[in-house]
C-alpha positions as CSV (number, residue, x, y, z in Angstrom):
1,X,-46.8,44.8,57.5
2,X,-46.6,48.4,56.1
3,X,-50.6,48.3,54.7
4,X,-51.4,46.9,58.4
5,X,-49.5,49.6,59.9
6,X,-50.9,52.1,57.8
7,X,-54.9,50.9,58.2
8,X,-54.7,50.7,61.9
9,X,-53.1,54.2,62.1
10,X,-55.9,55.7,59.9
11,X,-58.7,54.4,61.9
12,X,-57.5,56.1,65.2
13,X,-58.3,59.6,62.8
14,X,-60.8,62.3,61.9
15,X,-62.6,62.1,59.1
16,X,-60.5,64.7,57.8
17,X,-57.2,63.3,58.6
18,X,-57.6,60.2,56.9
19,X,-58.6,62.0,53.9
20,X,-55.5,64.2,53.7
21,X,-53.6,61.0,54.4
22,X,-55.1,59.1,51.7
23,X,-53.7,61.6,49.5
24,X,-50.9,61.5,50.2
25,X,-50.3,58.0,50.2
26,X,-51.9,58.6,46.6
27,X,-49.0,60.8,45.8
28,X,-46.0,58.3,47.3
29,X,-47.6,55.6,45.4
30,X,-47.4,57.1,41.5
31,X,-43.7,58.8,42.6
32,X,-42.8,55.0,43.6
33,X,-44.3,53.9,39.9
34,X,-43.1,56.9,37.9
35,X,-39.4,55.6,39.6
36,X,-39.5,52.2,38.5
37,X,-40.5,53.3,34.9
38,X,-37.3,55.5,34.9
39,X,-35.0,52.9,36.5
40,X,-36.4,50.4,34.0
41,X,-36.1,52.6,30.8
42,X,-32.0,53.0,32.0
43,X,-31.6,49.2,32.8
44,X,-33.3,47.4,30.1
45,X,-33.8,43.5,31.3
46,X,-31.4,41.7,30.6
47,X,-32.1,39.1,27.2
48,X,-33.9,35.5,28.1
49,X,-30.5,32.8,28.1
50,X,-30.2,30.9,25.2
51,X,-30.8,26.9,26.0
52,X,-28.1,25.1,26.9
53,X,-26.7,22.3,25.1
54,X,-27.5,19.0,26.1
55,X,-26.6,15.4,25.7
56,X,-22.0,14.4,25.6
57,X,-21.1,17.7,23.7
58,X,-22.7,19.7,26.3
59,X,-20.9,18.0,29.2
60,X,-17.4,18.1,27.3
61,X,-18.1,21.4,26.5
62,X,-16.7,20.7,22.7
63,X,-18.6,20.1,19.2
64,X,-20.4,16.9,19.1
65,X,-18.0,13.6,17.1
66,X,-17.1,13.9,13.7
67,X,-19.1,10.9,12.2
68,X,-15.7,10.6,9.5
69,X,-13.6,10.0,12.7
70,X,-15.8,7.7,14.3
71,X,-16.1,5.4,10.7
72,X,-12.7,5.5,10.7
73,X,-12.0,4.0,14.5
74,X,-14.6,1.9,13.6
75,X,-13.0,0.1,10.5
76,X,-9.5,0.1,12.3
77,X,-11.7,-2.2,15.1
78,X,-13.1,-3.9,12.7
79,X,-10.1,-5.1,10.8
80,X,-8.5,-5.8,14.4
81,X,-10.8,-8.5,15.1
82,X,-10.7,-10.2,11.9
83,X,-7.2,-9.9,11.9
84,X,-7.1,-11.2,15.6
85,X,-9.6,-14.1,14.5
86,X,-7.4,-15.3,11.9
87,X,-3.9,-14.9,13.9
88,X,-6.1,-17.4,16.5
89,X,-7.3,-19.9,14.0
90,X,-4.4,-20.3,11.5
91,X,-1.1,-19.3,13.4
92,X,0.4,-22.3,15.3
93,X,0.1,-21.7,19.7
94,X,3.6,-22.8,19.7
95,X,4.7,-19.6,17.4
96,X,5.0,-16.6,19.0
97,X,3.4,-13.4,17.5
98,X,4.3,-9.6,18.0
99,X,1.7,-6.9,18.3
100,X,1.3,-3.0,19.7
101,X,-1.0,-3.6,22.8
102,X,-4.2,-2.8,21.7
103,X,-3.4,-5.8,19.2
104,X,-2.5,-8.0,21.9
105,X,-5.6,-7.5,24.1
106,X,-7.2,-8.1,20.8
107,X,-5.7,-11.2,20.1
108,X,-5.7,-12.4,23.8
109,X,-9.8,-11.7,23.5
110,X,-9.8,-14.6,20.6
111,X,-8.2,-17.1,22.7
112,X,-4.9,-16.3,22.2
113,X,-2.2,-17.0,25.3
114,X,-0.8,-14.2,26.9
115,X,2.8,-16.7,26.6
116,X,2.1,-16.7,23.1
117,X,2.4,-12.9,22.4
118,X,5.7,-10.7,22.1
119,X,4.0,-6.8,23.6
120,X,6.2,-4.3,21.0
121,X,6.2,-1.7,23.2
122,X,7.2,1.8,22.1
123,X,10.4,1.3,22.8
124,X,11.0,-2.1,20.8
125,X,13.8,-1.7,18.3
126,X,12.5,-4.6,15.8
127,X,9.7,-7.7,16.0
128,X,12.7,-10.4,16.5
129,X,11.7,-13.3,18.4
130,X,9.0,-13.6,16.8
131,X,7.4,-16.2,14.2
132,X,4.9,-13.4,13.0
133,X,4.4,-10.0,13.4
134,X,1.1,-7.9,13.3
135,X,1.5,-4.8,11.2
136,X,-1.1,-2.3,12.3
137,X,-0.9,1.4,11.8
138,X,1.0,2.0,15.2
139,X,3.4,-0.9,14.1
140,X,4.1,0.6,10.7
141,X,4.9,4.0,12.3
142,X,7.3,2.8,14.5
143,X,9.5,0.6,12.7
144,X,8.5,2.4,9.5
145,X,9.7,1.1,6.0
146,X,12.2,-1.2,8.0
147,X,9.1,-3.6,8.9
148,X,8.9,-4.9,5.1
149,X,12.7,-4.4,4.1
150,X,14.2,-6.0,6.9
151,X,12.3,-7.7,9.5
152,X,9.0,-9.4,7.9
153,X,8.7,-9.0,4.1
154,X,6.3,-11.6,3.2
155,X,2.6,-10.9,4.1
156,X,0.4,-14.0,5.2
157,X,-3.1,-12.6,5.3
158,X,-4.2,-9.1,5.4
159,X,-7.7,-7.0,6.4
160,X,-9.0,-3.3,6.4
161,X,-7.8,-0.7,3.9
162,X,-5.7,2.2,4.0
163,X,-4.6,3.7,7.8
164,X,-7.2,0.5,9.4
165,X,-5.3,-2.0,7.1
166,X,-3.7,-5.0,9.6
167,X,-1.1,-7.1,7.9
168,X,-0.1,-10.6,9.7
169,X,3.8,-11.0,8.7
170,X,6.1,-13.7,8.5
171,X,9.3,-12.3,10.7
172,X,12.8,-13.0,8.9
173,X,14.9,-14.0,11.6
174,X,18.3,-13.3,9.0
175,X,16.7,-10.5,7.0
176,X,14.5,-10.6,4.8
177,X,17.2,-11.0,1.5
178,X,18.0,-14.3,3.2
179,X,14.1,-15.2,3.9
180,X,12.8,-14.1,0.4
181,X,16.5,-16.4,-0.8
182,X,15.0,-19.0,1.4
183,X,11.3,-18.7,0.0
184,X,12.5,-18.5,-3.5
185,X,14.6,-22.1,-2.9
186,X,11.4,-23.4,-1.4
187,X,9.0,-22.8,-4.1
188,X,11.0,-24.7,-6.9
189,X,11.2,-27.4,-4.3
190,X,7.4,-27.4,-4.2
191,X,7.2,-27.0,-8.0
192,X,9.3,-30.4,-8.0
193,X,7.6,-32.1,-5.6
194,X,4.0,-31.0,-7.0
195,X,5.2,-32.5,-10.3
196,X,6.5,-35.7,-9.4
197,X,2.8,-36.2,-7.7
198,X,1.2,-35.6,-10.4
199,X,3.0,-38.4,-12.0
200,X,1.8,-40.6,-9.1
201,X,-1.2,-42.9,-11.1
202,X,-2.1,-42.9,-7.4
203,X,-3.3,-39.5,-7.3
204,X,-6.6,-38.2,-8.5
205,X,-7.0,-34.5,-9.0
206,X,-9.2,-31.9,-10.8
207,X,-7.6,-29.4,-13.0
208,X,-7.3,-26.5,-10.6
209,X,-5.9,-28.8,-7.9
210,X,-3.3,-30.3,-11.0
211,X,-2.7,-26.4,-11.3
212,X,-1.6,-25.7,-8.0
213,X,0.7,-28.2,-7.7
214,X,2.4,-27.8,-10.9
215,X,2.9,-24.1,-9.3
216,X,4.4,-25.0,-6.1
217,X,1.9,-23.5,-4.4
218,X,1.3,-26.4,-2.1
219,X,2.7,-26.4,1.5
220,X,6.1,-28.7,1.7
221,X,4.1,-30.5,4.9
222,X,1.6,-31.6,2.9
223,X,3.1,-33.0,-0.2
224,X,4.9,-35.0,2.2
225,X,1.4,-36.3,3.5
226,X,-0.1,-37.0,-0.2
227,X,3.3,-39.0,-1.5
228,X,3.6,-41.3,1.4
229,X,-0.3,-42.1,1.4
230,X,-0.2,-42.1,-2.3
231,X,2.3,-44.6,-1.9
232,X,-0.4,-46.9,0.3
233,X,-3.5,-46.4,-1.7
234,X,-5.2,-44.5,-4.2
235,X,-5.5,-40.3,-2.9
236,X,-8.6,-38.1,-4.6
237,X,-7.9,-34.7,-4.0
238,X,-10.9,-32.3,-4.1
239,X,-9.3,-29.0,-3.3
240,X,-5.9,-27.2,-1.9
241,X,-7.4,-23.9,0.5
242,X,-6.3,-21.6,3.1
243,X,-4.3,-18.9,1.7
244,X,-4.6,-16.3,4.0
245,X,-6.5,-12.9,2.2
246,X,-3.7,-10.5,0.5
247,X,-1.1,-12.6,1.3
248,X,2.1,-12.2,-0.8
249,X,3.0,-14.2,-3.8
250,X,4.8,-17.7,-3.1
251,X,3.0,-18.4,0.3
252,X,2.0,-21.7,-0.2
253,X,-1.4,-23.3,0.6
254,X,-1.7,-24.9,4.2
255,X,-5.2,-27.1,3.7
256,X,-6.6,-30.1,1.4
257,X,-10.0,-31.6,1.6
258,X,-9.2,-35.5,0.3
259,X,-12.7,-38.1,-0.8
260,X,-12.9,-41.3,-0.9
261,X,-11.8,-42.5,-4.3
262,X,-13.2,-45.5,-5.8
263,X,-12.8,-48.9,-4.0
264,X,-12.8,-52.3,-4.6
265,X,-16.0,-54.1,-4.4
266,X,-15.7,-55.6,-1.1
267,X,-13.6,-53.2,0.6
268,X,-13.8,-53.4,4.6
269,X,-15.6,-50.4,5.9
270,X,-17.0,-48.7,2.6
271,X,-16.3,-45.0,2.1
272,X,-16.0,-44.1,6.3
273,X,-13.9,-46.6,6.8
274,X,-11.5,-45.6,3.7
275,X,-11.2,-41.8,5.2
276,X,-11.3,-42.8,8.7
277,X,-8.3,-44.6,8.3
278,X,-6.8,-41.0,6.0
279,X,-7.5,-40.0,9.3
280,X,-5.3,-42.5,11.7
281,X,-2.2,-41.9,9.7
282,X,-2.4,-38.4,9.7
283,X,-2.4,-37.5,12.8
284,X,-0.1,-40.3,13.3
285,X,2.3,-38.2,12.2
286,X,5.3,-36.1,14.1
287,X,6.4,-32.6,14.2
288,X,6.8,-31.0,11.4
289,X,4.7,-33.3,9.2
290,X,1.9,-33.3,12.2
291,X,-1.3,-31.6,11.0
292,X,-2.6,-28.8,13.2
293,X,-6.6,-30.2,12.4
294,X,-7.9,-33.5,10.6
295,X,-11.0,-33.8,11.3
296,X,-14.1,-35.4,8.7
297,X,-16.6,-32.8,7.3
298,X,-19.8,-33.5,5.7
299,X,-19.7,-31.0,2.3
300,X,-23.1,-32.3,0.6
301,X,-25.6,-34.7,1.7
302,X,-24.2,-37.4,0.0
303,X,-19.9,-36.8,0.1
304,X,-17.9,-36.6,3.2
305,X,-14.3,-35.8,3.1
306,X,-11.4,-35.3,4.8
307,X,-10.2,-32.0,5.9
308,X,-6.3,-31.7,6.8
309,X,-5.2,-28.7,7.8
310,X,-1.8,-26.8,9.1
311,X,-0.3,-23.9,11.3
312,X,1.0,-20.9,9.8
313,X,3.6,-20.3,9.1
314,X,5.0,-22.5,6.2
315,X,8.4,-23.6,7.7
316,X,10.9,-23.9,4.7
317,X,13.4,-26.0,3.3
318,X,12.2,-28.8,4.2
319,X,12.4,-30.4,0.8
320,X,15.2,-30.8,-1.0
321,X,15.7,-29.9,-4.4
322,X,14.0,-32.8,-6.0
323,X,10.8,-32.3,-3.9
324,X,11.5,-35.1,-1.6
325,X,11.0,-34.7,1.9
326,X,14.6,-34.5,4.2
């Protein structure tokens, strides 16, 4: 606007106005520019920003995740899941099982009842009520060294190392002198009853399954199975399983896989028929002696067996002394 302005004014001179004016606009023009160089030389520009973070850290404002902290949530998840996984496949519905609350949604994500689950809140005084409890690092730190010497001493399966470790416990309802008492009574019980099957010409075993019974370490439930079938036919044992990983010494073994022995030329129904019938009279059976799973499994092309198979955890004393069944 000022350059129009200025033109137009200049054409209504002389000659010799406009020239004088052109000098001076010649002079207001380098006293403008030798300003600015002043001004400029006083007030450097300021420096170019440095680029701004981008991506989470940015946005938080903080230093990006410490990839040691990350691997270590990560393992306690892991060992959560497997821990949950196991709780949902081995420990009985009808027993109830105590966790922190981020166990609990864990568990109730594997199928496990919401009625099935005792929240220990932080404000729970002891796992009590419970048939198991799940030791996770919130767990330990609340009930501390009490957890193992007085409330659940014995561990049935454990997963994860160090702080990520998960423990699955059996709870002692009398404190644990009287359950490790109780445990202690059971296992010579098992030793007898594992000894006097051996002595059954009924029963066929391989040497590690002769082993495990001598030890006692054969769940009281099914010895009771194997004498009273021994008793109606010949019983080939293939293998004793399902000890839970870590779990303490004296928790017995909760599974059998059982094959067709033998049989008499002309037997009705063959080998099928012989397990199918394993099959009837177990899960003919009643509470406690009920298995939680028999089912058939095919474990080469050419054997089937039967696979028998119960809850955690081991109830006890339910032989006497002698190994016989009460």
């Amino acid at each position: 606007m000022l350059a129009t302005t200025l033109r137009l004014w200049l054409r209504r001179r002389s000659g010799r106005e406009r020239r004088v004016a052109a000098v001076a606009v010649t002079v207001v023009v380098l006293a403008a520019a030798a300003l600015i160089v002043l001004l400029l030389a006083r007030h450097p520009a300021a420096p170019a920003a440095a680029p701004s973070r981008s991506g989470r850290a940015a946005q938080r404002g903080g230093s990006p995740p410490n990839p040691a902290s990350q691997a270590a949530l990560a393992a306690a998840a892991a060992a959560r899941r497997q821990a949950a996984a196991w709780v949902a496949s081995q420990v009985s519905r009808s027993s109830i099982t105590a966790c922190d609350p981020v166990m609990c949604s864990a568990l109730q994500a594997q199928g496990v009842p919401a009625a099935s689950l005792l929240v220990l809140g932080p404000s729970a005084t002891d796992p009590l009520g419970s048939a198991v409890v799940v030791s996770t690092a919130a767990i330990r730190s609340q009930f501390g060294a009490r957890l193992s010497s007085v409330y659940a001493p014995t561990v049935l399966a454990a997963f994860g190392t160090g702080t990520a470790r998960v423990e699955v416990r059996v709870t002692a309802p009398d404190g644990s002198v009287a359950y490790l008492s109780s445990l202690s009574s059971d296992l010579r019980a098992r030793i007898a009853g594992g000894t006097h099957l051996l002595g059954n010409s009924n029963i066929g075993a391989t040497g590690p399954v002769r082993q495990q019974l001598a030890a006692g370490q054969v769940d009281a439930r099914l010895l009771s199975n194997l004498v009273t079938l021994a008793g109606l036919e010949r019983v080939q044992i293939v293998s004793f399983y399902d000890g839970g990983p870590g779990s303490s010494a004296g928790v017995p073994l909760r599974a059998v896989e059982l094959a067709s022995p033998p049989l008499r030329p002309g037997a009705r129904g063959g080998q099928l028929g012989y397990l199918n019938s394993v099959l009837a009279f177990v899960r003919a059976q009643r509470a406690p002696f009920l298995a939680s799973s028999a089912t058939l499994q095919r474990i080469s092309p050419r054997q089937v067996v039967v696979r028998i198979e119960f809850a955690a955890p081991s109830p006890l004393g339910l032989l006497g002394n002698d190994g016989a069944a009460r």
